[in-house]
Structure formats: C-alpha cells, structure tokens
Backbone bond lengths (Angstrom), bond angles and torsions (degrees), N, CA, C in turn:
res aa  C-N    CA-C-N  psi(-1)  N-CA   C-N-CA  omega(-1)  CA-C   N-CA-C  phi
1 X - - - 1.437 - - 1.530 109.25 -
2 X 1.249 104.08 155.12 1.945 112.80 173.56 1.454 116.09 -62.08
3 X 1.204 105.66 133.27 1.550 114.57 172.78 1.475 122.47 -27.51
4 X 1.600 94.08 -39.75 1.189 105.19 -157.78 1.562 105.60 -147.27
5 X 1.559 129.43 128.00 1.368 105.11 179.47 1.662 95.39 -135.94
6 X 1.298 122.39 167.19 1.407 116.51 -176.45 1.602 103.40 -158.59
7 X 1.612 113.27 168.28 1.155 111.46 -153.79 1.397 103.54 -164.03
8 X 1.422 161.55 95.27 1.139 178.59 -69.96 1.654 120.66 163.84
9 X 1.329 98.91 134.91 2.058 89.06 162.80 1.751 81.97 -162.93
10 X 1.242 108.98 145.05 1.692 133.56 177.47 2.012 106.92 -100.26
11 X 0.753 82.20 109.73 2.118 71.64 -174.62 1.880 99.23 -137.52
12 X 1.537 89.86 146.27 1.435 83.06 -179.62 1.414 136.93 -82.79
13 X 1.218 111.67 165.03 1.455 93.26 -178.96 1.083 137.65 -73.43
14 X 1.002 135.44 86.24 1.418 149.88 153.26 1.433 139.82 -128.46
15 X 1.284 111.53 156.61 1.772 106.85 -138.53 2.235 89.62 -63.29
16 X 1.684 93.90 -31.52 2.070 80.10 -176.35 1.701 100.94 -48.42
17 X 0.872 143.33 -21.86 1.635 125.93 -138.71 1.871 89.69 -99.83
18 X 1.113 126.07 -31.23 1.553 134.52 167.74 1.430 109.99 -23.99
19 X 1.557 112.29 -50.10 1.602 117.31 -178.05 1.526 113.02 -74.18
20 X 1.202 109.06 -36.14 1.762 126.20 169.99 1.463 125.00 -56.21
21 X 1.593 101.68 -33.41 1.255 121.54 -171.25 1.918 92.30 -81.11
22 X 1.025 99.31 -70.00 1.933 112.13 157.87 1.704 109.17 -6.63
23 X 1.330 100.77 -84.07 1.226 110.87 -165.33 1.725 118.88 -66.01
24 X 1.519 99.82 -24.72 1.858 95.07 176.19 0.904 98.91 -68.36
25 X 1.456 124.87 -66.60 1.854 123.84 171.50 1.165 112.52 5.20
26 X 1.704 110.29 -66.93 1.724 110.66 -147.01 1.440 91.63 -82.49
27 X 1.578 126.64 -32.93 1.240 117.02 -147.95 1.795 101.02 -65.96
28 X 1.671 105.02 -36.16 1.385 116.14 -163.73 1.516 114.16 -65.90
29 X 1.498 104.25 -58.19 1.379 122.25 144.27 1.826 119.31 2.09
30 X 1.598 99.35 -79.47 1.577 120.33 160.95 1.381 126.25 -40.05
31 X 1.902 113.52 -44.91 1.193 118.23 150.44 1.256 126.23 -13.19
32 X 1.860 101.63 -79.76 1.505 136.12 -129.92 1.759 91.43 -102.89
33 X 1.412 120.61 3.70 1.543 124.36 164.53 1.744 114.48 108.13
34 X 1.426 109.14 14.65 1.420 112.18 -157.51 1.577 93.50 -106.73
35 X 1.323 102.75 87.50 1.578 95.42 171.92 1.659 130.79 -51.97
36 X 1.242 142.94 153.10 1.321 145.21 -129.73 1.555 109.24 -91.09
37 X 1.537 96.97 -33.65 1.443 123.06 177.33 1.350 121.81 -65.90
38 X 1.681 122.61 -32.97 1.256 143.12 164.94 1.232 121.75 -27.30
39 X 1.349 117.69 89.09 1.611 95.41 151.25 1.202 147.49 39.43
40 X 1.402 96.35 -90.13 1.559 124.05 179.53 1.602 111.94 -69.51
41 X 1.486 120.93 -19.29 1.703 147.75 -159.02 1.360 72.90 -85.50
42 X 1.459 114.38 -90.89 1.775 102.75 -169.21 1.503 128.66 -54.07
43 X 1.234 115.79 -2.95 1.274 114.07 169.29 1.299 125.46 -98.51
44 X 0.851 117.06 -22.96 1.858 132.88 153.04 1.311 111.88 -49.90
45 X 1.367 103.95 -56.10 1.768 110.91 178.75 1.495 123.41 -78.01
46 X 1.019 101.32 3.75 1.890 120.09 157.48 1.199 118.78 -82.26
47 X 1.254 99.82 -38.01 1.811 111.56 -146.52 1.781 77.01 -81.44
48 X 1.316 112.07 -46.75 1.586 122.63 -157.05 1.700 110.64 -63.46
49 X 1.302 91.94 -39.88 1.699 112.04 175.66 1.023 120.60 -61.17
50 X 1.537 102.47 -45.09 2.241 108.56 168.00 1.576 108.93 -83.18
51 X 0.944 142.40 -26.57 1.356 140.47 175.44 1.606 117.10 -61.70
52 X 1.360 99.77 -46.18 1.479 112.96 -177.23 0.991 122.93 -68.91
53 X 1.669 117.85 -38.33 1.380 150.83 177.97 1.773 86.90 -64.35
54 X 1.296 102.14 -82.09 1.939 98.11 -173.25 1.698 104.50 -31.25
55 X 1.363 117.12 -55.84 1.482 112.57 -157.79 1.931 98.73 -65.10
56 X 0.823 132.78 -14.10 1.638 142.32 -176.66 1.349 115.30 -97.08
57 X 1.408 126.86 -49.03 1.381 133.75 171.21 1.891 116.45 -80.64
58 X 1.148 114.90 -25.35 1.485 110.84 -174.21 1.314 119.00 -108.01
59 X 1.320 108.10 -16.58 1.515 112.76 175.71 1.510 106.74 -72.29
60 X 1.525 138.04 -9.88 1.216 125.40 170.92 1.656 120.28 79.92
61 X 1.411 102.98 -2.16 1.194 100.65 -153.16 1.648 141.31 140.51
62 X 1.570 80.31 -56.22 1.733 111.98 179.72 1.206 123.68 -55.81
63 X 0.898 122.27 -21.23 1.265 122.70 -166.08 2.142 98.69 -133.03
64 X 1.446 112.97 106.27 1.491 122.07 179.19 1.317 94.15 -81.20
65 X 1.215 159.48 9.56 0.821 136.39 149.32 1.790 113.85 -150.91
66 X 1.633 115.63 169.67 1.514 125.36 -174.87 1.828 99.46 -123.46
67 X 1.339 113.46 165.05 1.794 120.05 -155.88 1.914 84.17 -139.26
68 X 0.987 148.17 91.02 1.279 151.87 169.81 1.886 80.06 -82.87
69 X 1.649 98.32 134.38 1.570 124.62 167.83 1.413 114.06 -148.37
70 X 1.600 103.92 137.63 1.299 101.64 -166.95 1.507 98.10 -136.74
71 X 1.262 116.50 108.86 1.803 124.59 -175.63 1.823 111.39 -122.20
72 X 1.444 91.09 110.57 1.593 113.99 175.47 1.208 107.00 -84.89
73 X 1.297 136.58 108.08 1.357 148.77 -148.82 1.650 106.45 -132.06
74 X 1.525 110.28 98.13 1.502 130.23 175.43 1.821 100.61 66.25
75 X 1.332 130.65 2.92 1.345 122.13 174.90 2.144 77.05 71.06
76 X 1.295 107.39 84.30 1.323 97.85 172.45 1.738 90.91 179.55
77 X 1.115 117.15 -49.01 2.024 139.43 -172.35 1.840 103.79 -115.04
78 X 1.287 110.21 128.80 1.556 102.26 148.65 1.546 97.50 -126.17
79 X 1.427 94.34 139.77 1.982 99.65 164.40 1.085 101.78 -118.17
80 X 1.370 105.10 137.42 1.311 124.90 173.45 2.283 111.65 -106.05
81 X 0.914 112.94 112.70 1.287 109.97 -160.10 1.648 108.73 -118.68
82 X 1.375 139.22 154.39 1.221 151.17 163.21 1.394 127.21 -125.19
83 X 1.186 119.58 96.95 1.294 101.47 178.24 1.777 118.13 -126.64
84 X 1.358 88.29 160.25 1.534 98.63 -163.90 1.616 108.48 -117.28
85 X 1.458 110.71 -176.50 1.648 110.84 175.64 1.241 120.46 -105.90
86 X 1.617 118.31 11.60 1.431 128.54 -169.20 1.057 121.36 -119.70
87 X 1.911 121.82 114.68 1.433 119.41 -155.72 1.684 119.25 -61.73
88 X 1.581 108.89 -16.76 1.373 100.04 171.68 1.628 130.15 -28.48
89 X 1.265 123.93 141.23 1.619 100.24 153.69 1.342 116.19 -136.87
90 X 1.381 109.04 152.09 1.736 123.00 -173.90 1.999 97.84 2.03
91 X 1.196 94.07 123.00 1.514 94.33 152.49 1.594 112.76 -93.38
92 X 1.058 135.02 171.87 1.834 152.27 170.36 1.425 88.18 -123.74
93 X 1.843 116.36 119.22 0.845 118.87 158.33 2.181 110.69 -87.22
94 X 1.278 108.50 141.18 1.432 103.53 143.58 1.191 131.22 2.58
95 X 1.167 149.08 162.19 1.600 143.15 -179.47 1.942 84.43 -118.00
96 X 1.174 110.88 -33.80 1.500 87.21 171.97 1.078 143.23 -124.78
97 X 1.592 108.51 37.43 1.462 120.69 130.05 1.492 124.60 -30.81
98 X 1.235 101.83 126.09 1.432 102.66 145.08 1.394 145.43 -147.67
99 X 1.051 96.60 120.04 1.897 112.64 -171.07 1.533 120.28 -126.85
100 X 1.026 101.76 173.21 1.613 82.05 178.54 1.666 114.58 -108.64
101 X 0.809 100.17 31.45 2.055 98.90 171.65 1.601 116.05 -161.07
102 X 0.954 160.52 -168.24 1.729 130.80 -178.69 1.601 99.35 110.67
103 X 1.519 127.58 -33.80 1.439 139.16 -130.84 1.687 105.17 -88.42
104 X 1.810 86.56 -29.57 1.679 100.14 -158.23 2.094 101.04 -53.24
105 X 0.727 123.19 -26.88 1.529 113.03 -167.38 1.868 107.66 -96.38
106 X 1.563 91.55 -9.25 1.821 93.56 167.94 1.478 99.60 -84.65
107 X 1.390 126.33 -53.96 1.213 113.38 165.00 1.558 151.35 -37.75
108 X 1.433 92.98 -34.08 1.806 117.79 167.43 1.610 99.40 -57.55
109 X 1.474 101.54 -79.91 1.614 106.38 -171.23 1.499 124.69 -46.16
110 X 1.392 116.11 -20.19 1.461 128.99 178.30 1.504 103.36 -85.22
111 X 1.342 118.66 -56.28 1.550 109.86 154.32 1.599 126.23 -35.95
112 X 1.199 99.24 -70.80 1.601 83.86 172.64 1.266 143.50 -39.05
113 X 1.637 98.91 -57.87 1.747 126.44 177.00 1.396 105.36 -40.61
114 X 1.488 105.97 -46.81 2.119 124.57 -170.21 1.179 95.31 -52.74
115 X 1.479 124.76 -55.60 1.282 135.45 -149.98 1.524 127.21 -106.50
116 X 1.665 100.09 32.46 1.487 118.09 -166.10 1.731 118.42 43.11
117 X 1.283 119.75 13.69 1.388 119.37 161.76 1.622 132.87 -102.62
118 X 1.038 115.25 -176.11 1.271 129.35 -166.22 1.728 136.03 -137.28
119 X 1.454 129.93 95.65 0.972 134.20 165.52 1.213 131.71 -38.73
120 X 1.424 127.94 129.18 1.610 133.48 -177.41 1.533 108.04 -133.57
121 X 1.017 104.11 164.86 1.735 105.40 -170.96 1.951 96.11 -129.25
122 X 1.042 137.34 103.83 1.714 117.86 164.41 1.318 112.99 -107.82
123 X 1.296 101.96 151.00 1.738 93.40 167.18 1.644 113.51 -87.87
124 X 1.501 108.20 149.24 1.538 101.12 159.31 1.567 127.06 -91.42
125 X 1.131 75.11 168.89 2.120 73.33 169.44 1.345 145.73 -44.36
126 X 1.414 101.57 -48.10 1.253 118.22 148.97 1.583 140.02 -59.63
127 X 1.635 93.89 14.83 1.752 90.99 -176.97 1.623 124.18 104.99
128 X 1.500 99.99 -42.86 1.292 107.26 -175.31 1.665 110.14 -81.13
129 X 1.475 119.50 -145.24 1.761 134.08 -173.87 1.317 102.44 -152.97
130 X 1.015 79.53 169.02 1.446 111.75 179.92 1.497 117.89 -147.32
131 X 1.673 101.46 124.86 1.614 105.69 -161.39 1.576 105.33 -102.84
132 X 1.258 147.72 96.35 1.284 147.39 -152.29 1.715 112.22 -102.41
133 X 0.866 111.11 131.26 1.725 109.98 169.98 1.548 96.92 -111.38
134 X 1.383 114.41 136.21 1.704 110.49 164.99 1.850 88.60 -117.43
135 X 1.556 107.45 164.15 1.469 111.30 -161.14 1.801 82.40 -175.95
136 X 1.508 110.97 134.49 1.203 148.22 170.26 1.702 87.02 -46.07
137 X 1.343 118.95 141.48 1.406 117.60 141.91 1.529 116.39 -138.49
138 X 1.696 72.05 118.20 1.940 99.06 -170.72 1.468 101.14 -82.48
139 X 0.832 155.51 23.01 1.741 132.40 -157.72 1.572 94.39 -128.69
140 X 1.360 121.05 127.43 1.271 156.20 -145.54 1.767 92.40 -121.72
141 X 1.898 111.09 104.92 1.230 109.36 -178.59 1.364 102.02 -87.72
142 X 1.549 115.98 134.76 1.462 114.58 162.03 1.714 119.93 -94.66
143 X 1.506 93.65 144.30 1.930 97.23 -161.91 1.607 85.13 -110.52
C-alpha cells in the first residue's frame, strides 16, 4: 500500500451534509481495507458526525462551507480532519454546565483518549482551523 493515501470532500454547511460527511468517511474507509463492521468504522463515524456537526453549528455562520480530510499514513496513522473558515477554536465546556449540545468536543477527546489517539487543533492560512483526530490504524488488509 501507499505511504500515504488521502481523501477530501468540501460540503456546505448545513446540518443535511453531516450524514454525507458520514457516509464518504465509511465509503473511503472501505476503500483503504477497513471493513464497515470494524470497530474503528464506528468510531470514525462518530468522530466525523461531531466534527462536522461542530464545523456547522459553531461557526455561526462564518464559515459557508466545511473540508472533511481523511489521510491514511504508512497503514500505521489515519487522520481524520475538519476544517472550517472561522477563527474560533473548540471551546471545553465546564463539566457542570448544563445544556443540551456543547458535548461534541467532550466526545471527540473521549474518542480519541479510548482509542490511543490524539486531538489537535491548527489554524489555516486563511484564518480558519483545522480540527484533527490522529488514531492508531490497527486493521490488517487481507489480499
């Protein structure tokens, strides 16, 4: 396999495109040897579901559109990435808050942490971020 493989889709913001964002995930995923059933399949599609959701609900606006990227790195790293056009970044709410939505980035980090990976935040050039999950990839393609 390639050192390096990667995978992109630009969709706008709006809360329909969350399921879209979902489904390229898995399809690419399927590609790259990660059967659907996996583990790691539903945990990607979490991670993808709160990311996407953040880039649609927190940008306010600002940002017309979200960049879902997905880079399989030596069959060793997958990042799963979101980025938006709005300089905000992830807030951490309180643990005792309570509201009912706010949650998505406690959820990210608990995903990760579970899954021996690690969340990063960068900015891009343009002003905006980029919300990164890195995550072990265990799954062993059979030829």
């Amino acid at each position: 396999m390639a050192d390096l493989q990667e995978a992109s889709v630009t969709l706008a913001s709006d809360p329909a495109t969350v399921a879209t964002a979902r489904r390229f995930a898995a399809g690419v995923l399927a590609e790259w040897g990660l059967p659907d059933e996996h583990d790691t399949a539903d945990t990607v599609r979490l991670i993808v579901s709160e990311l996407a959701t953040n880039a649609v609900q927190h940008t306010f606006g600002q940002s017309p559109t979200y960049t879902l990227r997905l880079r399989l790195e030596r069959d060793e790293q997958l990042r799963v990435g979101v980025t938006d056009s709005h300089p905000r970044r992830p807030q951490r709410l309180p643990a005792a808050v309570q509201q009912d939505n706010g949650r998505g980035m406690v959820i990210i980090r608990w995903l990760a942490k579970e899954n021996r990976g690690r969340l990063s935040v960068a900015p891009t050039p343009d002003g905006g971020k980029t919300v990164w999950v890195a995550l072990p990839w265990t799954v062993t393609v059979q030829t």
